[in-house]
PyMOL commands that place a pseudoatom at each C-alpha (Angstrom):
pseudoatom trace, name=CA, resn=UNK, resi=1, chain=A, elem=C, hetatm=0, pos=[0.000, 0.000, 0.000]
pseudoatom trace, name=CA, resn=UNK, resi=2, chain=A, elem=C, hetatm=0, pos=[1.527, 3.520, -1.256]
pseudoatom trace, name=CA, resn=UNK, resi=3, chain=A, elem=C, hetatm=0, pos=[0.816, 6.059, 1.812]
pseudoatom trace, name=CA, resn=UNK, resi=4, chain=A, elem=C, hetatm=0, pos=[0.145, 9.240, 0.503]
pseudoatom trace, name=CA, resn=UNK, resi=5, chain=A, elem=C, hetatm=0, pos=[-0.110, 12.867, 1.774]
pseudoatom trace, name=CA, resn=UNK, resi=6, chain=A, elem=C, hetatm=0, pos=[-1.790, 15.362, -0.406]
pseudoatom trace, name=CA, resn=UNK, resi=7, chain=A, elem=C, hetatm=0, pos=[-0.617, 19.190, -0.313]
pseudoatom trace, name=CA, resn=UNK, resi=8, chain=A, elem=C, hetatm=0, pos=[-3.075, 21.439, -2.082]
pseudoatom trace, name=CA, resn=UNK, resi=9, chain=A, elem=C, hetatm=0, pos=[-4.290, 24.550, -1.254]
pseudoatom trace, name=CA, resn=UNK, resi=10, chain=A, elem=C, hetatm=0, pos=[-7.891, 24.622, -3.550]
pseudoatom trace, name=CA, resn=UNK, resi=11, chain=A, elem=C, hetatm=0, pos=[-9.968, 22.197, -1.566]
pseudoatom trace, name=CA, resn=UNK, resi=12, chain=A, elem=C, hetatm=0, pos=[-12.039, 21.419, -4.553]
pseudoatom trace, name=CA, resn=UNK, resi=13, chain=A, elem=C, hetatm=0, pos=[-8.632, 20.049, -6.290]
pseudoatom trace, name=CA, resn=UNK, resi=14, chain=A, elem=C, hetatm=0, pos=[-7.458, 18.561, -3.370]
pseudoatom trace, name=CA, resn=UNK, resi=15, chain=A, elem=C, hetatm=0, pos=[-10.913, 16.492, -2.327]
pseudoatom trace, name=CA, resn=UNK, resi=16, chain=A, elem=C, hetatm=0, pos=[-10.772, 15.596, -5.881]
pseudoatom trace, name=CA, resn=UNK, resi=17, chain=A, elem=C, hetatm=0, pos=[-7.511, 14.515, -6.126]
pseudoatom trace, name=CA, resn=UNK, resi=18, chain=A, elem=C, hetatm=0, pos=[-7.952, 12.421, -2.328]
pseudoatom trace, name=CA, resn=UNK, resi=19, chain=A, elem=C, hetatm=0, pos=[-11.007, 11.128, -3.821]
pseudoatom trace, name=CA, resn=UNK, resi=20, chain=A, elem=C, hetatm=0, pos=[-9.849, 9.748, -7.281]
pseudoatom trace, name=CA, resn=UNK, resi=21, chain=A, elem=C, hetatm=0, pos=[-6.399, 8.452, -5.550]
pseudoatom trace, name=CA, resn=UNK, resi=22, chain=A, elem=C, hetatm=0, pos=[-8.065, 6.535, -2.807]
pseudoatom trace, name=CA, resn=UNK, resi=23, chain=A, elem=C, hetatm=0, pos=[-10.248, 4.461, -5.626]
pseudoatom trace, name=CA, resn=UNK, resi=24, chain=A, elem=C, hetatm=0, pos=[-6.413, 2.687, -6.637]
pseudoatom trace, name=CA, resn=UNK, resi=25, chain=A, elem=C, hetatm=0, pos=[-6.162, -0.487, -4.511]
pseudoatom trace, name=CA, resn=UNK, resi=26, chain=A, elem=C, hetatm=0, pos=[-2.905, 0.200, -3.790]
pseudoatom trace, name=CA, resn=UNK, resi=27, chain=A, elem=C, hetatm=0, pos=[-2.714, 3.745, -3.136]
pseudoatom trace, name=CA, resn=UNK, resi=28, chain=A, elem=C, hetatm=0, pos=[-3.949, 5.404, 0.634]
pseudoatom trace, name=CA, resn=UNK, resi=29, chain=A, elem=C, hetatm=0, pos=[-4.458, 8.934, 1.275]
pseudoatom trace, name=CA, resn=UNK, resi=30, chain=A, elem=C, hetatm=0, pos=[-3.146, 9.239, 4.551]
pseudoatom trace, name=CA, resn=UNK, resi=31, chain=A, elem=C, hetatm=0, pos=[-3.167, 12.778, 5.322]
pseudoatom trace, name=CA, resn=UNK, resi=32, chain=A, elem=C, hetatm=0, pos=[-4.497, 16.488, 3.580]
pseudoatom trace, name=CA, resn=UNK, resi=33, chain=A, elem=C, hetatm=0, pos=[-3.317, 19.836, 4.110]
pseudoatom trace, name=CA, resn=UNK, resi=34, chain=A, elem=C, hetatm=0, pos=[-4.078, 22.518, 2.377]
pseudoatom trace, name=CA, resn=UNK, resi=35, chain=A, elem=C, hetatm=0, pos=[-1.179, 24.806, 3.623]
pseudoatom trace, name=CA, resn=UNK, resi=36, chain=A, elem=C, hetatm=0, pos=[2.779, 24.260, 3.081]
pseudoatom trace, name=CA, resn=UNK, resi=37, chain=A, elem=C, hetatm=0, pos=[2.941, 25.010, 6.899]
pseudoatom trace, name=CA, resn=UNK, resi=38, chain=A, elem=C, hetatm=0, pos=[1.140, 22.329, 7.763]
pseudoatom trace, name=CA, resn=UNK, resi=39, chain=A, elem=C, hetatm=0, pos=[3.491, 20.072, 5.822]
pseudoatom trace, name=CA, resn=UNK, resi=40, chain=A, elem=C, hetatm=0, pos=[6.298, 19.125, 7.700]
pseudoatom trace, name=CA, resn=UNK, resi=41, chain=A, elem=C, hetatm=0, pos=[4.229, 18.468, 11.254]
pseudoatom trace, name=CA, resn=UNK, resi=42, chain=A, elem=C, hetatm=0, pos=[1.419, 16.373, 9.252]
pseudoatom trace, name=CA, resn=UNK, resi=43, chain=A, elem=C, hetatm=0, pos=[4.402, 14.230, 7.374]
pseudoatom trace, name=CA, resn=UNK, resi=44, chain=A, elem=C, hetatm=0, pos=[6.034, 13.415, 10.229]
pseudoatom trace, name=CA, resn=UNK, resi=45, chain=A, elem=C, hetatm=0, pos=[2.215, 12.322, 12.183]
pseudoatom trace, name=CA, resn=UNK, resi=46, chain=A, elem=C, hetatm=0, pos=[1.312, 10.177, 9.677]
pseudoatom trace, name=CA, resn=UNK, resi=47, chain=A, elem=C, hetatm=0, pos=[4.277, 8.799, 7.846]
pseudoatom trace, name=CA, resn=UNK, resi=48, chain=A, elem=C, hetatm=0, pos=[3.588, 8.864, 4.228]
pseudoatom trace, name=CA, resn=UNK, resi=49, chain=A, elem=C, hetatm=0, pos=[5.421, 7.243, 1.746]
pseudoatom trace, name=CA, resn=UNK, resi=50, chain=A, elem=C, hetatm=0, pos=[5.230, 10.070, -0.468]
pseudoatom trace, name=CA, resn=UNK, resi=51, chain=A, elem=C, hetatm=0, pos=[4.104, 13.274, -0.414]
pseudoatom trace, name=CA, resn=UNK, resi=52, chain=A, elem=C, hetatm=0, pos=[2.335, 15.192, -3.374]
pseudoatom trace, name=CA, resn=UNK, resi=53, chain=A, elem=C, hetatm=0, pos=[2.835, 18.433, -3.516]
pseudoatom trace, name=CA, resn=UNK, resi=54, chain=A, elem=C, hetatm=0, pos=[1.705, 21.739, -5.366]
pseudoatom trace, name=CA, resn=UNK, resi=55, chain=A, elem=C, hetatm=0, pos=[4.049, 24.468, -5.841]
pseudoatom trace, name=CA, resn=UNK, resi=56, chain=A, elem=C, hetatm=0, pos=[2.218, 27.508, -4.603]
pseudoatom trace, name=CA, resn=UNK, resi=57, chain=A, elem=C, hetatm=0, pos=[0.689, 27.009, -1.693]
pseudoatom trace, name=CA, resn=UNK, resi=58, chain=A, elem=C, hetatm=0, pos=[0.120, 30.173, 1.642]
pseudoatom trace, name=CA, resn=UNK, resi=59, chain=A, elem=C, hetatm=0, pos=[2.649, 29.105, 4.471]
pseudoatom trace, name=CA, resn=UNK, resi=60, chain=A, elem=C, hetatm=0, pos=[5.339, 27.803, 2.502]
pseudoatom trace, name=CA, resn=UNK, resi=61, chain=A, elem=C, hetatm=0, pos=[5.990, 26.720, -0.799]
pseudoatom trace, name=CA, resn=UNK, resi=62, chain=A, elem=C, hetatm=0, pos=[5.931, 23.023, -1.960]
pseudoatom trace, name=CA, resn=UNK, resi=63, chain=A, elem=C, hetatm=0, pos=[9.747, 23.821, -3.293]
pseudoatom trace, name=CA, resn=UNK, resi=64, chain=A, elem=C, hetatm=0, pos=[10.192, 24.895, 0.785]
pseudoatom trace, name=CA, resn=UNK, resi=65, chain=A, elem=C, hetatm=0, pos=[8.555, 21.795, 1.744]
pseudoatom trace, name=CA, resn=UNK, resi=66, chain=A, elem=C, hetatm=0, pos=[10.294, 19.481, -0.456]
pseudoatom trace, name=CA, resn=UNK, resi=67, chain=A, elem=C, hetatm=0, pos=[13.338, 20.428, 1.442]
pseudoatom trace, name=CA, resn=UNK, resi=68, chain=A, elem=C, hetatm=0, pos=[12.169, 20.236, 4.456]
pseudoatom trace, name=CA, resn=UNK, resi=69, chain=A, elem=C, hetatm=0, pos=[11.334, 16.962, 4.053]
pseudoatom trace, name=CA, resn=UNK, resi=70, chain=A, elem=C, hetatm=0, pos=[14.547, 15.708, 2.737]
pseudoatom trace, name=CA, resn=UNK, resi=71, chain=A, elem=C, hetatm=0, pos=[15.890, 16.614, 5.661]
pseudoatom trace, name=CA, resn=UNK, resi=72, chain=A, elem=C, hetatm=0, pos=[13.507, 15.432, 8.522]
pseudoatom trace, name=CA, resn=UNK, resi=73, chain=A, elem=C, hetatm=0, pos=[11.609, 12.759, 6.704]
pseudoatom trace, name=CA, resn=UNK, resi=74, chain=A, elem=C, hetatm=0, pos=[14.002, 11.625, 4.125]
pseudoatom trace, name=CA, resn=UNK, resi=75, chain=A, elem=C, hetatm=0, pos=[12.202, 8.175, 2.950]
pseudoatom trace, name=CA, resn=UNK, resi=76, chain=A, elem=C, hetatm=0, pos=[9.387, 10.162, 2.459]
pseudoatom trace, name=CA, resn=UNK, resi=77, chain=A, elem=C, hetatm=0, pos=[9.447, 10.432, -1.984]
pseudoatom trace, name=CA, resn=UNK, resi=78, chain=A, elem=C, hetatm=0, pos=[8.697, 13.815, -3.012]
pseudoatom trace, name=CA, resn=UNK, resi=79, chain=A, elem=C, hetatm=0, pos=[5.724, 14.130, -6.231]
pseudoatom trace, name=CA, resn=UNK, resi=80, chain=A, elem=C, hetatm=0, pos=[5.527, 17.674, -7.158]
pseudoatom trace, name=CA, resn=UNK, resi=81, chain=A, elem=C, hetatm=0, pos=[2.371, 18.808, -8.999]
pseudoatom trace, name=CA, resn=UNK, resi=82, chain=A, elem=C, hetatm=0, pos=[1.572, 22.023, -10.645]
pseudoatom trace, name=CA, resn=UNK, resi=83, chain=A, elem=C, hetatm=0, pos=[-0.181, 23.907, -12.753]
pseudoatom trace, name=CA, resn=UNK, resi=84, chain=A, elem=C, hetatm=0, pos=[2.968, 26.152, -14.280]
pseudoatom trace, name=CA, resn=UNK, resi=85, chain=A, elem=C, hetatm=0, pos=[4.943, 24.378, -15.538]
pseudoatom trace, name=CA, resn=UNK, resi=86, chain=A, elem=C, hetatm=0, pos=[7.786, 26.843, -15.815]
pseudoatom trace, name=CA, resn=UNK, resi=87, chain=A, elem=C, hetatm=0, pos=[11.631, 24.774, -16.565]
pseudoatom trace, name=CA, resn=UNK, resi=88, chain=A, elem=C, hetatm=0, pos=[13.269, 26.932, -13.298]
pseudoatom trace, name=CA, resn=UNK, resi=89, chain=A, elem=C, hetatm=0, pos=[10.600, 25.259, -11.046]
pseudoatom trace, name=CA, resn=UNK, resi=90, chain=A, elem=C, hetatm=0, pos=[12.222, 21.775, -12.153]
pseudoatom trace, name=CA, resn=UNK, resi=91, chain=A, elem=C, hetatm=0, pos=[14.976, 22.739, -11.874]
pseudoatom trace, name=CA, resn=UNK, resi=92, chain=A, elem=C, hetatm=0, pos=[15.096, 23.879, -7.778]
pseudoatom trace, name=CA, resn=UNK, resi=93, chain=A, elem=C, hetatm=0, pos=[12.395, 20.943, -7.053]
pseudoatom trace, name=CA, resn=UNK, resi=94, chain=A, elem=C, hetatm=0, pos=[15.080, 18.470, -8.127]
pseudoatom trace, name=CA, resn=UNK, resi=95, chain=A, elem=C, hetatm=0, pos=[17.633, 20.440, -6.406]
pseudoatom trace, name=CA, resn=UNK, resi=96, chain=A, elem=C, hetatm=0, pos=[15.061, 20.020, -3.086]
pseudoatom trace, name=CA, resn=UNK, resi=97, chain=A, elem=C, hetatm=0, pos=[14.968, 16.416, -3.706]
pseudoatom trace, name=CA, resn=UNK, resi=98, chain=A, elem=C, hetatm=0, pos=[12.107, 15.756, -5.256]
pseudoatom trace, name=CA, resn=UNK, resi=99, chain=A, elem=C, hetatm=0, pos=[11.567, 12.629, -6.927]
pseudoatom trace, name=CA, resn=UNK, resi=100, chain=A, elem=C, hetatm=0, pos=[9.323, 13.396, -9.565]
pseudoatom trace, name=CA, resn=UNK, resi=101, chain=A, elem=C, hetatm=0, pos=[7.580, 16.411, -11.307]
pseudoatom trace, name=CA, resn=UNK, resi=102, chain=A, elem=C, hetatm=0, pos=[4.194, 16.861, -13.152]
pseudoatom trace, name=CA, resn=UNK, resi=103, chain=A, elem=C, hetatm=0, pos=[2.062, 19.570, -14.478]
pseudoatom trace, name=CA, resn=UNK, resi=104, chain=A, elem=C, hetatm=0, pos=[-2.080, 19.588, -13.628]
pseudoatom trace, name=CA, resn=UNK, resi=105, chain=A, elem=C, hetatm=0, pos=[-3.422, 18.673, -17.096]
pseudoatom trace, name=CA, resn=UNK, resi=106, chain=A, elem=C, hetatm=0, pos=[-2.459, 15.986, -17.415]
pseudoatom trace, name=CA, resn=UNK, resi=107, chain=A, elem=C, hetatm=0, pos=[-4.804, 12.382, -16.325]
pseudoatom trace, name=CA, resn=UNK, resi=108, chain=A, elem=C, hetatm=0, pos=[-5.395, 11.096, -13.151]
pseudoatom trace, name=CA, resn=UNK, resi=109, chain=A, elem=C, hetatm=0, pos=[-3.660, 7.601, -14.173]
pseudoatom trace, name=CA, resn=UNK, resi=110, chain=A, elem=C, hetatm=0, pos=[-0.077, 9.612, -14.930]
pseudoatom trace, name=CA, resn=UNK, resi=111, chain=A, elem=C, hetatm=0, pos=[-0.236, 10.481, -11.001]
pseudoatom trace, name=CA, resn=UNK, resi=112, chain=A, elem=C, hetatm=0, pos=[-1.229, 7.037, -9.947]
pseudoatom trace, name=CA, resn=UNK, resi=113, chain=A, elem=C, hetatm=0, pos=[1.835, 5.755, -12.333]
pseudoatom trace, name=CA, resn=UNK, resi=114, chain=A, elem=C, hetatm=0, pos=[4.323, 8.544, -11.059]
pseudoatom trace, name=CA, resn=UNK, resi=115, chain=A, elem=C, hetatm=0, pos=[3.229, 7.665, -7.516]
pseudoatom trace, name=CA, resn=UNK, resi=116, chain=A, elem=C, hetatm=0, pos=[4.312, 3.714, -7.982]
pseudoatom trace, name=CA, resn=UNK, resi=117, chain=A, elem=C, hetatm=0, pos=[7.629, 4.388, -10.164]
pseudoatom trace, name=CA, resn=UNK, resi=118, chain=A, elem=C, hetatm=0, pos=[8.864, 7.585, -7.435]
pseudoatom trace, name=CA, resn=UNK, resi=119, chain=A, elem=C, hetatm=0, pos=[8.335, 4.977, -4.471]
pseudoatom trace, name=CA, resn=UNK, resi=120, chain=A, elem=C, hetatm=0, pos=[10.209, 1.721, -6.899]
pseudoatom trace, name=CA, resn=UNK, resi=121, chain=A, elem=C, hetatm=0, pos=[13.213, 4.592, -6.768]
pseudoatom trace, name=CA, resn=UNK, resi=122, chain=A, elem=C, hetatm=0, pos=[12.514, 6.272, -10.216]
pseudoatom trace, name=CA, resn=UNK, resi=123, chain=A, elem=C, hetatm=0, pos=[12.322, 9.958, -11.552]
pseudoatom trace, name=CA, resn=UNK, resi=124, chain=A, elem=C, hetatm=0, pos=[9.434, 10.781, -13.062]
pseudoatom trace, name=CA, resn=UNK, resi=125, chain=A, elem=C, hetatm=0, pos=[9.497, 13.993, -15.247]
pseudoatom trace, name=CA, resn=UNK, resi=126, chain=A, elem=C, hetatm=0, pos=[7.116, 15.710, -17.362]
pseudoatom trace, name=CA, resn=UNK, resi=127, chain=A, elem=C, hetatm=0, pos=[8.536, 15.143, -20.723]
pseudoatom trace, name=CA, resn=UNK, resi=128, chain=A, elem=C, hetatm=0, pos=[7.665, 18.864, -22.300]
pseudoatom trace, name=CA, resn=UNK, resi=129, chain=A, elem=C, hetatm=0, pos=[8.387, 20.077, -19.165]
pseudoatom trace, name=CA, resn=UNK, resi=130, chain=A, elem=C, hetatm=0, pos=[12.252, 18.457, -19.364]
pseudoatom trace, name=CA, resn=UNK, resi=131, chain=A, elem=C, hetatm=0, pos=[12.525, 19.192, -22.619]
pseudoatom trace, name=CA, resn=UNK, resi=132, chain=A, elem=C, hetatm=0, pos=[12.226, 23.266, -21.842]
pseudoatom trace, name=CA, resn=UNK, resi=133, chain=A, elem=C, hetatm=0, pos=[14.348, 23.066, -18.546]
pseudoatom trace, name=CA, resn=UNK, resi=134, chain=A, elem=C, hetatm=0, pos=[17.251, 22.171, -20.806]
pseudoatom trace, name=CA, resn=UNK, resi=135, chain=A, elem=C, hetatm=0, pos=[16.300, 24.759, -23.615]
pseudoatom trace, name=CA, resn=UNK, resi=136, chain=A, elem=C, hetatm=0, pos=[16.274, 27.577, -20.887]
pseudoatom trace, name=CA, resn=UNK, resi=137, chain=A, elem=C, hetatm=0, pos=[19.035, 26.761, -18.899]
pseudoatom trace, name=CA, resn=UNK, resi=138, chain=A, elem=C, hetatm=0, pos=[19.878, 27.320, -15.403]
pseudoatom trace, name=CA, resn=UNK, resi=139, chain=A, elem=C, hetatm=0, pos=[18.607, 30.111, -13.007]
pseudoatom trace, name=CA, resn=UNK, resi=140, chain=A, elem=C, hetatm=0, pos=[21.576, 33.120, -14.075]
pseudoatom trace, name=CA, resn=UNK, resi=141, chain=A, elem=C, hetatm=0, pos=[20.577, 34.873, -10.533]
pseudoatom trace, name=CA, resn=UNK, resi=142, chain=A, elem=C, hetatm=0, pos=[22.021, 34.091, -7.432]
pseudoatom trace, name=CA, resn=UNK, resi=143, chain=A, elem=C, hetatm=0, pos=[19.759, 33.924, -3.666]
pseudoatom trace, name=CA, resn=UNK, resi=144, chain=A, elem=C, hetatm=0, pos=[20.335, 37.219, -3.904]
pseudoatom trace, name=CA, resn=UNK, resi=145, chain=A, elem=C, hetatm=0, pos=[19.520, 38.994, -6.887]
pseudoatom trace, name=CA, resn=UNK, resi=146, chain=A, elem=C, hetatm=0, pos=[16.440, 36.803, -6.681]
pseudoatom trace, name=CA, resn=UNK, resi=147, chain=A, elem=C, hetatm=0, pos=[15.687, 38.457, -2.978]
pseudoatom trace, name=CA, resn=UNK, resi=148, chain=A, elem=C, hetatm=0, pos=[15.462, 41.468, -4.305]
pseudoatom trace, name=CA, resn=UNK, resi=149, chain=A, elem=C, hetatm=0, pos=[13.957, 40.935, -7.272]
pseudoatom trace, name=CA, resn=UNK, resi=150, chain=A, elem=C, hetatm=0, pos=[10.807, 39.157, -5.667]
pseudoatom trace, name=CA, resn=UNK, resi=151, chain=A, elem=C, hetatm=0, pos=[10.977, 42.014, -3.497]
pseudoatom trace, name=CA, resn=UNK, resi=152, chain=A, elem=C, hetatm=0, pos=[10.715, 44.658, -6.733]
pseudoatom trace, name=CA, resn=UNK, resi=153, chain=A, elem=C, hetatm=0, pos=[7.246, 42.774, -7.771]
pseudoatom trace, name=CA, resn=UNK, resi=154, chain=A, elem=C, hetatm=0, pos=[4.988, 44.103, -6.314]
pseudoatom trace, name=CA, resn=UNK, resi=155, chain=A, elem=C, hetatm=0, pos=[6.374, 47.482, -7.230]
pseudoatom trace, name=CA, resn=UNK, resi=156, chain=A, elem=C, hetatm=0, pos=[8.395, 48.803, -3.433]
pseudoatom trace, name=CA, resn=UNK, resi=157, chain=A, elem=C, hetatm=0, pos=[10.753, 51.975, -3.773]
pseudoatom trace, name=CA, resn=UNK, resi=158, chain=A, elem=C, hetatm=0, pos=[14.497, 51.359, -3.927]
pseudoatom trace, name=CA, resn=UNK, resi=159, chain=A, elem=C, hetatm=0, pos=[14.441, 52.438, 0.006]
pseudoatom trace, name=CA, resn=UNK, resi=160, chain=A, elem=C, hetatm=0, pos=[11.110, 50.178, 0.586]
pseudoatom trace, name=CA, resn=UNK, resi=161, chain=A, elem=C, hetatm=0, pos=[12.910, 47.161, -0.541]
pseudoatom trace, name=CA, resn=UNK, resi=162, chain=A, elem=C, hetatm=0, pos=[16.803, 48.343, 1.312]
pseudoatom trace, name=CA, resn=UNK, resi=163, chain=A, elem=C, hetatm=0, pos=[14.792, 48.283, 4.302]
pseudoatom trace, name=CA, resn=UNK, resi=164, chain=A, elem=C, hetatm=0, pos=[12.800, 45.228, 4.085]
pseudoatom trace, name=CA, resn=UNK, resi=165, chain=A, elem=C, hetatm=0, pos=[16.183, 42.866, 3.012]
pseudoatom trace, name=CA, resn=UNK, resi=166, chain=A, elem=C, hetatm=0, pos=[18.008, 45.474, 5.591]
pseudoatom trace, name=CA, resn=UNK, resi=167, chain=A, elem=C, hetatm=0, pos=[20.184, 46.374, 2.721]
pseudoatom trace, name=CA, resn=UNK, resi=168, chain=A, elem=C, hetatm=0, pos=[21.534, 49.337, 1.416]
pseudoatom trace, name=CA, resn=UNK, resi=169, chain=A, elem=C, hetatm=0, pos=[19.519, 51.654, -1.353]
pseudoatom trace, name=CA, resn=UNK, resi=170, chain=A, elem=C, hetatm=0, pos=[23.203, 51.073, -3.510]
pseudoatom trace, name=CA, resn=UNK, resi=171, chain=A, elem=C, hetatm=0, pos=[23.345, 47.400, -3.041]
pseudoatom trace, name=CA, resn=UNK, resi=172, chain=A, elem=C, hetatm=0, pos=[19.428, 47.063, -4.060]
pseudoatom trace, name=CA, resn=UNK, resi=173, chain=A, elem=C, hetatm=0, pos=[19.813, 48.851, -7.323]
pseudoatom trace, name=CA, resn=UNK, resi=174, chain=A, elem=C, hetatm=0, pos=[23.314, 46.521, -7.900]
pseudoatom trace, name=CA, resn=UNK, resi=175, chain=A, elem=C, hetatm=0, pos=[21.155, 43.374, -7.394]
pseudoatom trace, name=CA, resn=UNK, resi=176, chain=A, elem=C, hetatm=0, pos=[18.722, 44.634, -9.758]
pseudoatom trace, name=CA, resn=UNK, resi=177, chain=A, elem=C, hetatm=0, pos=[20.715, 45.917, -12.339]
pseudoatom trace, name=CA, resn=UNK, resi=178, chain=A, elem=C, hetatm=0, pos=[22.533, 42.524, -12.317]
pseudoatom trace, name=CA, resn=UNK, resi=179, chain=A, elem=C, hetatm=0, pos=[19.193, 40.227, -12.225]
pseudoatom trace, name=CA, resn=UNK, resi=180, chain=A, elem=C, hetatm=0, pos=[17.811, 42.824, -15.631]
pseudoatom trace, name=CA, resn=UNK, resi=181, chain=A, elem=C, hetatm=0, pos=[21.133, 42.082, -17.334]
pseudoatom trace, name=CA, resn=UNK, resi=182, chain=A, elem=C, hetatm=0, pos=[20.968, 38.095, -16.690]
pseudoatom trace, name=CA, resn=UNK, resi=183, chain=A, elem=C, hetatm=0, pos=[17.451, 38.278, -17.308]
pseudoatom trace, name=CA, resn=UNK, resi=184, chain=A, elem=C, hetatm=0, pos=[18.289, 40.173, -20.628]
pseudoatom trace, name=CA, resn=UNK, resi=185, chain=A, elem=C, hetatm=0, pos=[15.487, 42.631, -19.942]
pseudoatom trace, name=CA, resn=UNK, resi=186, chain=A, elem=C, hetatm=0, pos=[15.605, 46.278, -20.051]
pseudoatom trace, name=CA, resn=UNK, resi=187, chain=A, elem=C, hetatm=0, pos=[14.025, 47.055, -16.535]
pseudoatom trace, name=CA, resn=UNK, resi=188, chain=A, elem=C, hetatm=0, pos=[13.184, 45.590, -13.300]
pseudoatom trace, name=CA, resn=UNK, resi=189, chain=A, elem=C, hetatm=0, pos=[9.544, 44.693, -14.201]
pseudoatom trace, name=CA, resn=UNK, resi=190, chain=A, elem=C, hetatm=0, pos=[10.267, 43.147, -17.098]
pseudoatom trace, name=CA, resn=UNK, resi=191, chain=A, elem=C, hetatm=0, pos=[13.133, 41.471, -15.650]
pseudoatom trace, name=CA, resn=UNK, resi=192, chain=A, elem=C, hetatm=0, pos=[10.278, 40.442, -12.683]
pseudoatom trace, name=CA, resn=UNK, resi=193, chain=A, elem=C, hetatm=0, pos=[8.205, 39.115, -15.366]
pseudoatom trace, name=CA, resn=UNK, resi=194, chain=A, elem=C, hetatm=0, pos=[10.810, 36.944, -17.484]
pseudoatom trace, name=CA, resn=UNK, resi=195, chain=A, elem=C, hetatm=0, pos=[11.880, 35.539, -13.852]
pseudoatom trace, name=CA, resn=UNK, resi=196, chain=A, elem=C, hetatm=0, pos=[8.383, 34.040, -13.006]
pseudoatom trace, name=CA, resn=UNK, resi=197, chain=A, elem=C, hetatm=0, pos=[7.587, 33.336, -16.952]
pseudoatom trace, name=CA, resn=UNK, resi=198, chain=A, elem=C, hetatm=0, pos=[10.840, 30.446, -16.794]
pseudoatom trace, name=CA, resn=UNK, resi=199, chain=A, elem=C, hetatm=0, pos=[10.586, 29.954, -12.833]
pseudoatom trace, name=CA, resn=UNK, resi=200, chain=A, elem=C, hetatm=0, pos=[13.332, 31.621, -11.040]
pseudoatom trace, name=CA, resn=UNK, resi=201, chain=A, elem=C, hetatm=0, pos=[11.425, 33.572, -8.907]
for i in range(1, 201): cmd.bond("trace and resi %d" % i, "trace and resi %d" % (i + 1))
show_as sticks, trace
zoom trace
């Protein structure tokens, strides 16, 4: 019996999901949480053999989570599921130890499949989604650069985002002019936008 823990934060999705798993004779929902938070404490109640997770989720991210587990649960497999499927968020969920990766759209029986091969010590991978990983490349920013650019979203002032990341006003605007030339953009919004378009934010 696969023991499963579900990590979504639409309820509809996630009863759906619980619902449609638990109809496998092999596969158990053993726990549901609907926020990254309430991950780590869940996982480590119940035991699950693997853990699905969705990217964005309030509390903490499914990338956060995925880490966290590594460390405190490590036989626990990691399935992350998502609806963008954006090659940078491949990218850092295999460098969080996840196990496998898919995007939303895709049928209930590619879950159930990636669910038995992730726990028989496999990597299961989107194919498209592999396939534009490699054609981007790597994240070009460092912890950094990204900081502050996630801080520049949601438009803040030079100063607004120096004091938030209790940096400097000089250092912010090096941090951003770096991230817009990796990001080959010509400003800070559009370098925000390319960012989240291939996952790096």
């Amino acid at each position: 019996m696969i023991r499963v823990l579900l990590a979504e934060d639409q309820g509809m999705m996630r009863g759906a999901l619980a619902l449609l798993l638990g109809l496998e004779e092999d596969v158990e929902v053993v726990a549901e949480v609907g926020d990254g938070a309430r991950v780590l404490p869940e996982a480590l109640r119940t035991v699950p053999d693997v853990a699905v997770l969705d990217i964005e989720m309030p509390g903490r991210s499914g990338l956060d989570v995925a880490a966290d587990l590594r460390r405190e649960l490590p036989a626990c497999k990691v399935l992350i599921v998502t609806t963008f499927g954006r090659p940078g968020y491949l990218r850092r969920a295999m460098d969080a130890g996840a196990s496998g990766f898919l995007v939303k759209d895709g049928p209930i029986e590619d879950l159930v499949t990636a669910l038995r091969r992730v726990l028989a010590g496999e990597r299961v991978v989107d194919p498209a989604l592999a396939t534009a990983a490699l054609s981007v490349g790597p994240n070009p920013l460092t912890d950094r650069e990204r900081d502050v650019l996630a801080a520049a979203a949601d438009g803040s002032t030079i100063a607004d985002i120096a004091r938030r990341l209790h940096l400097s006003e000089s250092t912010v605007r090096n941090y951003l002019s770096a991230a817009i030339g990796k990001t080959g953009t010509r400003n800070r919004i559009e370098a925000v936008g390319t960012a989240r378009h291939n996952g790096w934010l």
